[in-house]
Every structure is written in structure tokens, then in C-alpha cells.
N, C-alpha and C positions, 0 to 999 in steps of 0.2 A: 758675227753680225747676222741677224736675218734675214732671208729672201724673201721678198716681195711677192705677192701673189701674180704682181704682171711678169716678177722674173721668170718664178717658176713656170707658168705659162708658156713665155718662149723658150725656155729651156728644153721643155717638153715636144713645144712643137719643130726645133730646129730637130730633134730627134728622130721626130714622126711623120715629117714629109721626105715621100723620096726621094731619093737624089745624094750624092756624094759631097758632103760640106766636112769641110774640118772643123776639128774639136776649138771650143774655146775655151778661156778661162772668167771665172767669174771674180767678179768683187779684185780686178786686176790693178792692182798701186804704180803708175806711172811715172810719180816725178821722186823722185829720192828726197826723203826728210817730210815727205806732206801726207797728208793723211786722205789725198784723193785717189777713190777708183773707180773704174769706168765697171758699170755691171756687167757687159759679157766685153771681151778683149779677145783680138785675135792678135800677140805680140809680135811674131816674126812677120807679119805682113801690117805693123802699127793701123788695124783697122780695131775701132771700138762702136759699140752699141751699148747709147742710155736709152732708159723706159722713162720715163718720165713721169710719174702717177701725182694725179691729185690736180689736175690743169684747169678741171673746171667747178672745184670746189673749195679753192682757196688755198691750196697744199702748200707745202714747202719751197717748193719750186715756180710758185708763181705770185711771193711776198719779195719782197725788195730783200732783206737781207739771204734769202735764199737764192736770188736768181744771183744778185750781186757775186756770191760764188762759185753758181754755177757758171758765168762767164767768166771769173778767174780760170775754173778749169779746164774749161774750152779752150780758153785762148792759149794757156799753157800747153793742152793736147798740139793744137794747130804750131804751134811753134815747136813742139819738139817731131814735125813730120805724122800725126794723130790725122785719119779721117774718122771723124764722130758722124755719127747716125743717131738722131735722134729721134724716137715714136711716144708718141702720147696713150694714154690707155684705150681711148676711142681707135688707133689704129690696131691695137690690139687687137680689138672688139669688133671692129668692121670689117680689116683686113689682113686677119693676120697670115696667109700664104701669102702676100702681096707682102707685108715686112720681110719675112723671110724669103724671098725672092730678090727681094732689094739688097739685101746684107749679101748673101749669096753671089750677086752678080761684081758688087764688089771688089769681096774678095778673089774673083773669078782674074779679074785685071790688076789689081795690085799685088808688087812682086815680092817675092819673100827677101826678108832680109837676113843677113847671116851674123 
């Protein structure tokens, strides 16, 4: 599967600000038998982060049969214990220390699970 220009992005920047974050995993498959993944996933503390691209140009994710999925998956994350973080490319773009600050604090609180 491809990475995203806004994945790589964060990818990059979770790297390159300092400070002490743990590693994630990308393109992370959550529910057994479905083909949904969260693009960065942090597993043992179920915190996940979608990018969400294409919000103000008609994308995938802001037609009816795309979004209709996307709150399947959401709601699946939230029932199976998921806190999803979700940012648009504009946050990306405006504020991206302020995303990774957010994701960051977070995880900073939620506890690891074993």
C-alpha cells in the first residue's frame, strides 16, 4: 500500500521534533478479518492517528460512500477501547508541531496495555 504525502510528512516530523515519543506502527490492521487500518497506530496504548487528505477538494473521505466507512471504522476503533485522532491536511499545513504535540500528550496519559 502507498504512503501518503501527509503520512510521510508526519512520519518525518514525529522524528524530527524533540522530545522522547515512542515509535508507531503504520498502515496498523485493528479488527481481525477486515481490511481497516489506522495510518500511524500506537498498539500497546490503543492510541491511533488518521490524516485525513482531500477534505476540501472532494476526496474520498468527504463523499458519502467514503465517509460511510470511515465511521464504520471509527466506531469499531471506539468499541474495541481506540482513541482516534483525527487531522486534516490543513492541520498538517498550519500546525503541524501543535499535531504532534497533541498525539504526544496523549500518549503521555494513556496507559500501556499488556
Amino acid at each position: 500500500m502507498s504512503q501518503s504525502h501527509l503520512e510521510d510528512g508526519f512520519a518525518r516530523l514525529w522524528d524530527m521534533i524533540p522530545g522522547e515519543r515512542p515509535s508507531f506502527v503504520r498502515q496498523h490492521r485493528f479488527v481481525e478479518g477486515r481490511k481497516f487500518a489506522f495510518d500511524f497506530a500506537w498498539p500497546s496504548q490503543l492510541v491511533a492517528v488518521e490524516l485525513e487528505g482531500g477534505t476540501w477538494i472532494g476526496g474520498r473521505h468527504t463523499r458519502g460512500s467514503g465517509q460511510a466507512k470511515d465511521i464504520e471504522k471509527y466506531n469499531l476503533a471506539v468499541l474495541g477501547g481506540w482513541s482516534v485522532l483525527r487531522y486534516t491536511a490543513n492541520d498538517m499545513k498550519e500546525r503541524p508541531v501543535g499535531v504532534v504535540e497533541e498525539v504526544s500528550w496523549l500518549l503521555s496519559i494513556k496507559p500501556t496495555i499488556e
